[in-house]
Structures are given as C-alpha cells and as structure tokens.
C-alpha positions as CSV (number, residue, x, y, z in Angstrom):
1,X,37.2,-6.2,40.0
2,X,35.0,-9.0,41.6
3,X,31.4,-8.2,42.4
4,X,29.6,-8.8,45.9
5,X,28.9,-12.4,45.2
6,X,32.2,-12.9,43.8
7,X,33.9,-12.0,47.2
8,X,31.9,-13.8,49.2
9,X,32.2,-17.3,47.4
10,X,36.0,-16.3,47.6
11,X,35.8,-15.2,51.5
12,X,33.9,-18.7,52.0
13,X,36.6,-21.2,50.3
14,X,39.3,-19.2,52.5
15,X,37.7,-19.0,55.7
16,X,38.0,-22.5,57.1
17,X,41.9,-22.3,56.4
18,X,41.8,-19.4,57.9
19,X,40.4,-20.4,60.7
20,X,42.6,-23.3,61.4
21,X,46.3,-21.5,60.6
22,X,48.6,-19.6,62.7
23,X,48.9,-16.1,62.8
24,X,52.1,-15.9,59.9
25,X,49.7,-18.2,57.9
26,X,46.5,-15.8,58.5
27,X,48.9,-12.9,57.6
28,X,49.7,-14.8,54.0
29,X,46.3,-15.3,53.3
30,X,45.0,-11.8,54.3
31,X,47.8,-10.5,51.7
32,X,46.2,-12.7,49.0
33,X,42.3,-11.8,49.6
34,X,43.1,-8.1,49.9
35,X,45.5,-8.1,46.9
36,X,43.0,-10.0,44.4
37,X,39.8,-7.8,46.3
38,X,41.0,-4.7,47.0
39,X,39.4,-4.9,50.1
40,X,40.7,-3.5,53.3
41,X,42.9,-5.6,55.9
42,X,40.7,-4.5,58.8
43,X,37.5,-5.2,57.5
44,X,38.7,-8.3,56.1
45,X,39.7,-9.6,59.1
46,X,36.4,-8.8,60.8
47,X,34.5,-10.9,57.9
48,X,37.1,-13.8,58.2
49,X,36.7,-13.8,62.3
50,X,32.6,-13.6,61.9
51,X,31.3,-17.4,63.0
52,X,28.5,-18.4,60.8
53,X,25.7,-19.2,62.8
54,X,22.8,-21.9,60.9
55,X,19.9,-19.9,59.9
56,X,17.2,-20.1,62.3
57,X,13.5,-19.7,61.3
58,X,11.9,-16.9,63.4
59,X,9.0,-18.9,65.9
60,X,5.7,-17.9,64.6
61,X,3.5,-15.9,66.7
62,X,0.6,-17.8,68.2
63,X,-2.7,-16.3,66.2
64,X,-5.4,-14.8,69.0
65,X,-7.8,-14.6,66.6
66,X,-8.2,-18.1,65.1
67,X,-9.9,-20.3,62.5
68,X,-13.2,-20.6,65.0
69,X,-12.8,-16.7,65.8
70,X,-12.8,-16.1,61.9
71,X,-15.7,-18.2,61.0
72,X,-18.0,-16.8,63.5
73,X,-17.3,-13.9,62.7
74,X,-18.0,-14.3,59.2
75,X,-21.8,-16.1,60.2
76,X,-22.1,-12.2,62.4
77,X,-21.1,-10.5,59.1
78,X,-24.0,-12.2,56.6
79,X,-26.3,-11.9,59.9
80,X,-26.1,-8.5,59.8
81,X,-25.9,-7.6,56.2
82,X,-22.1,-7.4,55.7
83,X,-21.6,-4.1,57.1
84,X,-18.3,-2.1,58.0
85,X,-15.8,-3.2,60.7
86,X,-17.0,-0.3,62.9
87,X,-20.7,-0.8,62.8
88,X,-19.8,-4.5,63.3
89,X,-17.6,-4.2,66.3
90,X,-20.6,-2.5,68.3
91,X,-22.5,-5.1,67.2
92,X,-20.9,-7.9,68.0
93,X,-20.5,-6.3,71.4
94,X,-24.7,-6.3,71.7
95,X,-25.9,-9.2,70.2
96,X,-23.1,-12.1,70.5
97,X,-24.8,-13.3,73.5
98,X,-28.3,-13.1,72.4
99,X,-27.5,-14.7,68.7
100,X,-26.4,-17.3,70.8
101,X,-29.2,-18.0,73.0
102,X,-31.5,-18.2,69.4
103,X,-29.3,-20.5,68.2
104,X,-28.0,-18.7,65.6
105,X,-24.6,-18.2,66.2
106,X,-23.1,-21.9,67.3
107,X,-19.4,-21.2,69.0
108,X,-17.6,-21.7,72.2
109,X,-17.5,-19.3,75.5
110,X,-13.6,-18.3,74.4
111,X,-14.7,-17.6,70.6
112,X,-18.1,-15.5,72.4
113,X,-15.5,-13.6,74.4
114,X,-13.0,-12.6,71.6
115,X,-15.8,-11.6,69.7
116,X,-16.8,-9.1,72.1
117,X,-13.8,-7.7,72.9
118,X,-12.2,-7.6,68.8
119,X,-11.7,-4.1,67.3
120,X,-12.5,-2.5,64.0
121,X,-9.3,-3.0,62.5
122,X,-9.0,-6.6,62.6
123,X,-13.1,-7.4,61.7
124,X,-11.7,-5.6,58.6
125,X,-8.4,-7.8,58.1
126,X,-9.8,-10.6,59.2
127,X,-12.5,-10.4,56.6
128,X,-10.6,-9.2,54.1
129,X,-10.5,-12.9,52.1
130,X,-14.1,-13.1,52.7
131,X,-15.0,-10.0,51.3
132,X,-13.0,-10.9,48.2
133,X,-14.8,-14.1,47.8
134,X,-18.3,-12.3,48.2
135,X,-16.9,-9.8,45.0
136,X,-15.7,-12.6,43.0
137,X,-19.3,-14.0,43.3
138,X,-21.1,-11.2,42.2
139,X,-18.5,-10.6,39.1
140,X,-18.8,-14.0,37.8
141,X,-22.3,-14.6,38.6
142,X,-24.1,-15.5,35.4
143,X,-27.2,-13.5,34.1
144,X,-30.6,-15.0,32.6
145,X,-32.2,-12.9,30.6
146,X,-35.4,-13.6,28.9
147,X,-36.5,-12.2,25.5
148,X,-39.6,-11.1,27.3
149,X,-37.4,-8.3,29.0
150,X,-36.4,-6.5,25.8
151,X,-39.8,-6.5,23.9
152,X,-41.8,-4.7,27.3
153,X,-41.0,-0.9,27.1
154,X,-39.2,0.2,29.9
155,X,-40.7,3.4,31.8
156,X,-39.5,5.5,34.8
157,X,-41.9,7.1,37.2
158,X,-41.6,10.4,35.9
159,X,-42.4,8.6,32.6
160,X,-45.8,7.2,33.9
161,X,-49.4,9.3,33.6
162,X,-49.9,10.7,36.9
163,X,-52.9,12.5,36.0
164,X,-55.5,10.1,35.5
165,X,-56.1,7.1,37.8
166,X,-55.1,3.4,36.6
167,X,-51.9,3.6,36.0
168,X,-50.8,0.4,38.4
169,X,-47.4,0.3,39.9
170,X,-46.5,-3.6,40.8
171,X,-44.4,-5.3,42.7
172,X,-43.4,-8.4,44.7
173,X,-42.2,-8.7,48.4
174,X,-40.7,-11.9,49.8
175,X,-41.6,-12.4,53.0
176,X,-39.0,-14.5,53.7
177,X,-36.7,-13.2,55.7
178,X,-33.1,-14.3,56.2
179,X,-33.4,-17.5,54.1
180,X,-35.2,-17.8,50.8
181,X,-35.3,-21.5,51.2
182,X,-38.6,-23.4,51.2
183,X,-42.0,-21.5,50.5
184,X,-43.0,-18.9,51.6
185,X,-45.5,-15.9,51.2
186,X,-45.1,-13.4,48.6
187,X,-47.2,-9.9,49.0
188,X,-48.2,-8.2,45.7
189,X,-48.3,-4.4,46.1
190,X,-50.2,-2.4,43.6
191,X,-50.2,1.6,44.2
192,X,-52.0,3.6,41.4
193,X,-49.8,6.6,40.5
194,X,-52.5,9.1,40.8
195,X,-54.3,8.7,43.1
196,X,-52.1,6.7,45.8
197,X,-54.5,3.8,45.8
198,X,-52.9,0.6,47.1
199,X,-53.9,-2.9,47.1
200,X,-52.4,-6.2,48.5
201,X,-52.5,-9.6,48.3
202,X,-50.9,-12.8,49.8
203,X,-49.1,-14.8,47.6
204,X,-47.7,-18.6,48.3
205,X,-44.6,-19.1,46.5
206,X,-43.5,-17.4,43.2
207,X,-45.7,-19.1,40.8
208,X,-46.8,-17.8,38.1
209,X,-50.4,-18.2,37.6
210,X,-51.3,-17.9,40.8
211,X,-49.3,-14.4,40.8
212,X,-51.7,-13.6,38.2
213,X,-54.8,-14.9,39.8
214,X,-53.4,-12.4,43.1
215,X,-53.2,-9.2,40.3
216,X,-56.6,-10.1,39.2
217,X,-58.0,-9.6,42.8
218,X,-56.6,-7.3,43.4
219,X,-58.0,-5.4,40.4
220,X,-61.7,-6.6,41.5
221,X,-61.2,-4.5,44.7
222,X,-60.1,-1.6,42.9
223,X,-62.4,1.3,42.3
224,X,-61.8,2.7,39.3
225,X,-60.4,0.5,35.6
226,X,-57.0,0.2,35.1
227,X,-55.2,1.4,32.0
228,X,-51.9,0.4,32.6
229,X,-49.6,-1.4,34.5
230,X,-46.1,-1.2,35.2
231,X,-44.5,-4.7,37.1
232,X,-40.8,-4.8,38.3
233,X,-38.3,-7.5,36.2
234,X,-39.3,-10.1,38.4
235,X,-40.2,-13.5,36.8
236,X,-43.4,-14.1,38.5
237,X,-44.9,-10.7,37.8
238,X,-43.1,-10.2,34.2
239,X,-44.1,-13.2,31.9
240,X,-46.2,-14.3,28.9
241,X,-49.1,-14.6,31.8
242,X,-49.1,-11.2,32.6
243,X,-48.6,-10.4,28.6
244,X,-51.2,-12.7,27.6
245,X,-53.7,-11.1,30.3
246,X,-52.6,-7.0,28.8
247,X,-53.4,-8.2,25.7
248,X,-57.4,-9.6,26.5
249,X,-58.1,-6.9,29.0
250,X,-56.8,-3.9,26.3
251,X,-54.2,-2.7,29.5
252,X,-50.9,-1.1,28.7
253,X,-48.1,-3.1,29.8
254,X,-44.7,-1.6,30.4
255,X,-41.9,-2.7,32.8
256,X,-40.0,-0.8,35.7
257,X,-36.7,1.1,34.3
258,X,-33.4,-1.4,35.3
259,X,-29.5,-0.5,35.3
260,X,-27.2,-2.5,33.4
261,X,-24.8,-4.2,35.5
262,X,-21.4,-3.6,33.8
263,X,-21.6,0.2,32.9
264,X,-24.5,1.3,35.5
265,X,-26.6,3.2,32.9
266,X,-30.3,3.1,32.1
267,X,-31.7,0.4,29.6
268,X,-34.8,1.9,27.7
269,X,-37.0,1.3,25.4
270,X,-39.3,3.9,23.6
271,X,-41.3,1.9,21.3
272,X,-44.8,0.1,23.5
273,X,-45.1,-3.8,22.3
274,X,-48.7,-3.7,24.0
275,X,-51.1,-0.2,23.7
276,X,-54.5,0.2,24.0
277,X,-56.7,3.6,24.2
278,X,-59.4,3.1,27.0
C-alpha cells in the first residue's frame, strides 16, 4: 500500500490530465488511482476537482508597540530599578510626563502616549529579551578577587563583641546616585556595636589612602579606643592600607561575612590573621 506522500505525488502527476479529459477519459483514470490506492471513487474525485491555489503568505500584523515604544520602555525599567510589569505600568502612568520634562526620558508625544496607556502583560513580553540580556550579564560577569579577601577572618554580627565598646562596624556609601560615573562623594559610616556610637565622614572618590586618612578621623572623634574593626569587601576600605594601619595601632581586623555567588552559602573563616589584646 502507498503511504500519504506516496498518493499525493501520484494524485499530482494525474491531475492535470485529469483535468483536461472528457468524462469517459476521467472515468479510466479514476478506475486506475482507486485500483493502485484503494482509495474511494468519491473522495477521489473531490481531491482530483480541488484547484490548487499558490500559497499565500499571511500579511503581518502592523506592531502597536514598536522599536521606539520598546526602548523607552526599557530606559523607564533601569530608571526605576527593573521592577515587575505591574508596579511598572502604574508607574509609567505617573512619571512619563515628568521624566520627560527633566530630560530623562527623550521620546516622542505618540511613544509618551503608548507608554501611558500599555498594560502589565505586554511591559512583561516586551521586556522579556531585555531581561534575558540583564541575566546573561550577571552569569558571565567575571569576579576579581584579591588574596587579601581570604587571609581577613570573616565575622557575622552575632559573631562580634557586643559587650565592650570599640568594636567598629565600617562601611562605604556612594553618594552617587543613578550614575557611578565621574567622582563623587563617598560617606564612611562607623557604628560601634555596643554602644551604637556612630561616626561619619566625607570621602572624594574611592581612593585608598584618603579612605584611610577619613577612618583615622573619624577615630580621633571617637570617645572611647577601638579594639577592633570590621570593614565590608569593598576595595577602598579592605586593603593592605587598612592592614598595615591594624597592624601599628594593635586593632583587630576582621571583614564583614559575604555569600558565594554560585551556591549562596556563607564563606568563613575561623582562624584571625591580625589579633591583639588591648
């Protein structure tokens, strides 16, 4: 028995003679298609009478929500810190108009008024690819790690002496806002675990000697000795300075307790590189 494919390559080399012949010639060649298909006469006159018609390629629909549409909406979804399609919708709705007027947010009056009026749903499709990138970003993004970071002992809060005062919690806020591009002014915030003490001082840039000559100012201004102080992984506040500095002032040094970015679980260290008893 012929297959599907088989009968139709068949059908097709018949068709145009049948097509062309008189009804006692039809008849003959209906006989000889049924015979070698075992179709039936009736259907097989139905498929021998269909016409053919060139395949036509469907008109695409006309996209409301374009490239300009799409990019704009990606600047609102950095703007306000990639959140969901539904917390974006309303926002677009409130602050389309007055990104504009700031300058930034650069797009037409028809792109303003789509994004006001898009819904939940298609924020999310539409920055679906965009969201992919962003995750492909993050996976591949390269790490730097310094030695420095696995010789400091890593403590967590609970870990740190909160009964006598001098145990120094550090750490570095960029004022930067939006944009970390240029200089700008970094504020160093020391709390002392016991006793809530807290310090601050204005840093320019992320230098590191003058991060150190901030900590040291902030320790003049301090009423009572430090013992020991526990910076965050950043660079400017976690380096040989800062190391160097433990080492001549006798001051415990240990570093803020980091995940790991494949597995999520702590990295710790028990064993102290710098101790001193004061």
């Amino acid at each position: 028995m012929m297959n599907i494919l088989a009968k139709q390559q068949y059908m097709e080399t018949l068709r145009k003679r049948y097509l062309q012949s008189n009804k006692k010639e039809k008849a003959a060649i209906l006989d000889e298609y049924c015979r070698n298909t075992g179709e039936d006469r009736k259907y097989a006159i139905k498929k021998f009478r269909r016409r053919v018609k060139p395949k036509q390629e469907r008109k695409k629909r006309k996209k409301y929500y374009d490239g300009p549409v799409k990019a704009a909406l990606v600047v609102m979804w950095k703007i306000f810190d990639h959140p969901c399609g539904q917390r974006l919708e309303s926002s677009l709705k409130d602050e389309t108009d007055r990104l504009r007027r700031l300058g930034e947010l650069v797009c037409s009056e028809t792109v303003a008024h789509k994004l006001k009026h898009i819904t939940a749903s298609t924020i999310d499709l539409k920055l679906k690819h965009q969201k992919e990138v962003e995750q492909r970003k993050r996976q591949y993004r390269s790490t730097h790690s310094f030695p420095l970071k696995n010789e400091v002992p890593v403590k967590t809060p609970e870990e740190l002496n909160r009964d006598t005062p001098g145990v120094e919690q550090i750490d570095c806020v960029e004022n930067c806002g939006g944009s970390v591009s240029g200089e700008y002014v970094n504020s160093l915030s020391i709390t002392d675990i016991c006793t809530g003490w807290w310090e601050g001082e204005a840093v320019m840039g992320k230098g590191q000697e003058r991060a150190l000559e901030g900590l040291k100012a902030a320790r003049q201004r301090t009423p009572f000795n430090w013992l020991e102080m526990n910076p965050d992984n950043g660079p400017n506040i976690m380096n040989y300075h800062i190391v160097t500095y433990a080492e001549k002032e006798a001051l415990v040094l240990s570093r803020s307790r980091a995940y790991k970015k494949n597995d999520n679980c702590f990295v710790e260290q028990k064993t102290p590189l710098i101790s001193a008893n004061r």
